[in-house]
N, C-alpha and C positions, 0 to 999 in steps of 0.2 A: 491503295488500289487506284489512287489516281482521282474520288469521286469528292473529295472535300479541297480545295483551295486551302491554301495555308494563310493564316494570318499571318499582318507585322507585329515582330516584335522586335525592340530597339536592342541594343546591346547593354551590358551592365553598365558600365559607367555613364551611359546617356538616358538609363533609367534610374541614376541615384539621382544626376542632374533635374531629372524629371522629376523627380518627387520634392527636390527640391523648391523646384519652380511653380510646382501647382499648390504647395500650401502657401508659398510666397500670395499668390494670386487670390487664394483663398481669403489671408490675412487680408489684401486689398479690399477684397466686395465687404470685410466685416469694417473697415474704416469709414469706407463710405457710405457704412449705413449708418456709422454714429456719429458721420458726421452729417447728414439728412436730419439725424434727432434732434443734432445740436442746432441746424437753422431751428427747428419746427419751434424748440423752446423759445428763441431769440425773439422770432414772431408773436409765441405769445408775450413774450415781456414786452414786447411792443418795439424791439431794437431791431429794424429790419435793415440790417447789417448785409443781407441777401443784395439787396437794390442800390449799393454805393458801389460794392468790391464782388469781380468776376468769380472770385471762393474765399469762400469763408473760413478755407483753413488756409488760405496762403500767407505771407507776410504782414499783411496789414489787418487782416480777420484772425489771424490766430495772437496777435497781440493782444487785442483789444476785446479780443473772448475772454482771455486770463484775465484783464485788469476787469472784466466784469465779475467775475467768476470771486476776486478779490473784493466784492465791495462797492467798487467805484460806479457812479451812477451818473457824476457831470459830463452832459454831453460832446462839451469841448475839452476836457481832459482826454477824453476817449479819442476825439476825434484827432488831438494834435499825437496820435502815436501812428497818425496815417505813415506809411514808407513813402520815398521820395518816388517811386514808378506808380504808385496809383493815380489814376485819371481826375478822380473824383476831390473835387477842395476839401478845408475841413471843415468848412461851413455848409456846404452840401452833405459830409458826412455827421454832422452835429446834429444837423436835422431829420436827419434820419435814425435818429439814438436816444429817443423819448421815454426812460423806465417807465412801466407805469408798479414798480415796485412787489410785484407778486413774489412771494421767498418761498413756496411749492418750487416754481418755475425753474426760479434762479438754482434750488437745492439740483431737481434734476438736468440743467443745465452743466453742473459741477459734476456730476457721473458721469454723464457721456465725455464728457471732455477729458477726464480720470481712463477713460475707455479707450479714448481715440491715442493721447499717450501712450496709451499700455501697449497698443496693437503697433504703433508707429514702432515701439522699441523691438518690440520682435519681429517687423520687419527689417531692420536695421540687423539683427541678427540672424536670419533667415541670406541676408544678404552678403554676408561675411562665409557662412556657409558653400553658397554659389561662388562666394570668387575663390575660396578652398579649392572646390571641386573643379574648375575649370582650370584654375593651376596646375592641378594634379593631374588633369587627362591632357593639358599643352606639355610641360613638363615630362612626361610618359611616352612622349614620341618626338624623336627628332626630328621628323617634315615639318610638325607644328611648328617646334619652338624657333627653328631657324627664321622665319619669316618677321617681316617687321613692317608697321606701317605708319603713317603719319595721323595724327589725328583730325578730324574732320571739326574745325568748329561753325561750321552753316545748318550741322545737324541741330537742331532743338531739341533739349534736353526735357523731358516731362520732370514733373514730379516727383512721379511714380518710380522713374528709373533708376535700379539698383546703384547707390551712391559709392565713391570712391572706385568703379572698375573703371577701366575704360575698355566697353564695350566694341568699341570700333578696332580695338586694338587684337582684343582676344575675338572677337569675330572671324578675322583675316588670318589669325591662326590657327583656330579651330577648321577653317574648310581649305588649310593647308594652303595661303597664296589667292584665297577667291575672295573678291572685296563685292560682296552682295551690298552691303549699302551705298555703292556708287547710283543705286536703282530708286529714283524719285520719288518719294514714299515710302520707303524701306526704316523704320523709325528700330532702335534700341532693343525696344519691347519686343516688332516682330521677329527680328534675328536669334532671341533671347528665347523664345518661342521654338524656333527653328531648328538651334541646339538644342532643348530639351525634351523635347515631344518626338524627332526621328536623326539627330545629328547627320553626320557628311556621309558616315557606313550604311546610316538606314536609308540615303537619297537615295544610296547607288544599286536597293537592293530592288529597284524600281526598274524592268526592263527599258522603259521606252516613258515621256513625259507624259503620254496620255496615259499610261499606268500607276505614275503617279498623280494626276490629278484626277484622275477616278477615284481612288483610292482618298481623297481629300472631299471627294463630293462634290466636286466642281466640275466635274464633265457632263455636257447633256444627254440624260438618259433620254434616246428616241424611241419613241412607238411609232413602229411603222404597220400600216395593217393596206393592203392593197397596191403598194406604195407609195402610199400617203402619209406623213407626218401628222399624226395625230395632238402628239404633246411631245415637249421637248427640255422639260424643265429637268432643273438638278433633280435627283434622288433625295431622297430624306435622310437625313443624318448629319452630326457635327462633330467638331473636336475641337481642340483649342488652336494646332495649325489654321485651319481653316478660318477660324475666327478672327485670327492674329492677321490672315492675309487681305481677309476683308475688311478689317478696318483698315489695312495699308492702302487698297483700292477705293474707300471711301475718301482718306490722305490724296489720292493721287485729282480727283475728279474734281476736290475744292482746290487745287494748284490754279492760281490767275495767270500763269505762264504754259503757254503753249509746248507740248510737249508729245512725243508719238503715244506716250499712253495717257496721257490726258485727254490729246487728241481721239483715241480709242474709246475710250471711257463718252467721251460727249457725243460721238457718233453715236453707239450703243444706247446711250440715255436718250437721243433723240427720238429714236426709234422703238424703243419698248422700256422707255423709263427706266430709273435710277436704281432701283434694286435690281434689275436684269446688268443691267451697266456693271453695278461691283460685283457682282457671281462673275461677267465673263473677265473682268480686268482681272480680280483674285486669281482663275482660271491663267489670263498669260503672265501672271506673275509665278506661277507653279510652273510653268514652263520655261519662263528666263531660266528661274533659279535651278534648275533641274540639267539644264543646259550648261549651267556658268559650274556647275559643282561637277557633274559627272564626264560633259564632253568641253571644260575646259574654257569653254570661250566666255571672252570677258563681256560685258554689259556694256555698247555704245548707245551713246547718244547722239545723231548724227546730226541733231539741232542744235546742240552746247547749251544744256540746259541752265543755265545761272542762279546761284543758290543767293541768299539774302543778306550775305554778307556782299558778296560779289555785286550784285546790284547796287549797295546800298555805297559800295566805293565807285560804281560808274555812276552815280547819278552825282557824288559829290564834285567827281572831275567836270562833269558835264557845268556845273553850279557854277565852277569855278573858273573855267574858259568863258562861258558869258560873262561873267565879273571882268573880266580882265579886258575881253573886247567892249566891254560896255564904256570903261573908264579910261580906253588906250592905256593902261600902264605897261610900262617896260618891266627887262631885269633888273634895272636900275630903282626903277622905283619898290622892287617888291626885295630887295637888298639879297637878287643872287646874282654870282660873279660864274662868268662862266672862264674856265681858263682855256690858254693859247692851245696847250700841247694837247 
């Protein structure tokens, strides 16, 4: 009769995706809870392995978990398993790895950690799953699969990020030719998100951008009453899109390079602070992307935003022409020939 609004709902294949990807995420919050238990142990054994290394399940922390977990109690043993990228000496880390020998502690130390494997393995398998399915639904259409794109290495890669795909790749062909992470902020996770919560069919089923971003929770509900704006905050409600978009808008606001949605983002935070900031940045990110999927147009950046690789090779050139004019050297002396022809 016309008196009920219809829900969304995705299509099948973008709901097996879905389901894949929300226990993915599930398995995540259960890792990081045992791995919270694994500091609290550490603490109390008195190894505060927290205060040397940024995680404690990264490289340098998950080594030296197992060689405790094995016994090992000397604090320069421990310390010389530091990896070559940690900050931290090994004499700074030695000192911070004092057993005070509790075997409670250590015993449930060896659980969680039994736990935290267990759950890494079935993400690891969860993730083999997802690259399945996204084969199967690129493969299944010929607009996808023709498309081809370079890979991006300036993006940072988390942790977290399903290993072995390349994301960037099946990205650009899953929205048939749309390269959504050219968009500053746009991390693995949120695309990842993207496809599996409403993929390119469910964008489109979206009249107009402000219908998808209502529909995301990120439009300002007004109360007008006299014609006065009374309140103008989001509506209440979440999803995992949405979550996924706001932390890309929190990504974009710690960016130290100037940029039109950084720039955006700092206006907005100027003016009614940092959680109003990522609601409206999240907001014109639903809107780019809404734009770039449905009516085609691609994402500029009309400042040339330069990613960290890119910087990281003009600042060497930069390095390097002061050297050269510093010391007068020629071609001659840096042994290049340049030839006639």
């Amino acid at each position: 009769m016309g008196l009920l609004t219809g829900s969304f709902l995705p299509d099948g294949q973008t709901e097996e995706l879905r389901t894949y990807c929300r226990h993915r995420s599930n398995l995540l919050h259960s890792a990081a809870a045992a791995s919270k238990k694994m500091q609290r142990y550490l603490r109390l054994l008195n190894f505060r392995l927290d205060v040397v290394v940024n995680d404690i399940c990264g490289l340098t922390g998950l080594l030296i978990i197992r060689a405790i977990c094995e016994g090992e109690t000397d604090p320069k043993k421990l310390a010389s398993l530091r990896h070559g990228n940690c900050r931290k000496s090994e004499e700074e880390i030695a000192a911070a790895l004092q057993s005070n020998g509790r075997k409670d502690y250590l015993f449930a130390l060896k659980q969680e950690l039994d736990t935290y494997d267990h759950l890494r393995m079935k993400i690891e398998d969860c993730d083999k799953e997802i690259e399945k399915k996204l084969n199967e639904i690129i493969d299944s259409d010929d607009n996808k699969r023709e498309h081809y794109l370079e890979s991006k290495p300036h993006k940072r890669v988390n942790k977290n990020t399903p290993k072995d795909i390349d994301m960037n790749l099946k990205a650009y062909q899953m929205f048939e030719g749309t390269d959504l992470l050219a968009i500053e902020g746009m991390s693995f996770s949120t695309v990842l998100a993207l496809m599996s919560e409403v993929g390119m069919e469910g964008i489109k089923k979206f009249k107009t951008a402000k219908h998808f971003a209502s529909w995301l929770r990120l439009a300002p509900n007004n109360k007008v009453s006299g014609g006065k704006v009374l309140s103008s905050k989001i509506p209440k409600g979440s999803n995992r899109l949405k979550i996924a978009l706001r932390n890309a808008a929190n990504a974009i606001g710690n960016l130290k390079d100037s940029t039109p949605l950084r720039d955006f983002f700092q206006r907005i935070s100027f003016r009614k602070g940092r959680v109003s900031a990522i609601s409206a940045t999240a907001r014109k990110l639903a809107v780019i992307i809404w734009n770039m999927v449905v009516k085609g147009e691609p994402y500029v950046n009309p400042e040339g935003y330069l990613f960290l690789d890119q910087k990281r090779k003009l600042g060497l050139v930069k390095r390097i022409k002061k050297q050269i004019d510093k010391f007068g050297l020629t071609n001659q002396d840096l042994g290049l020939e340049i030839s006639s022809n």
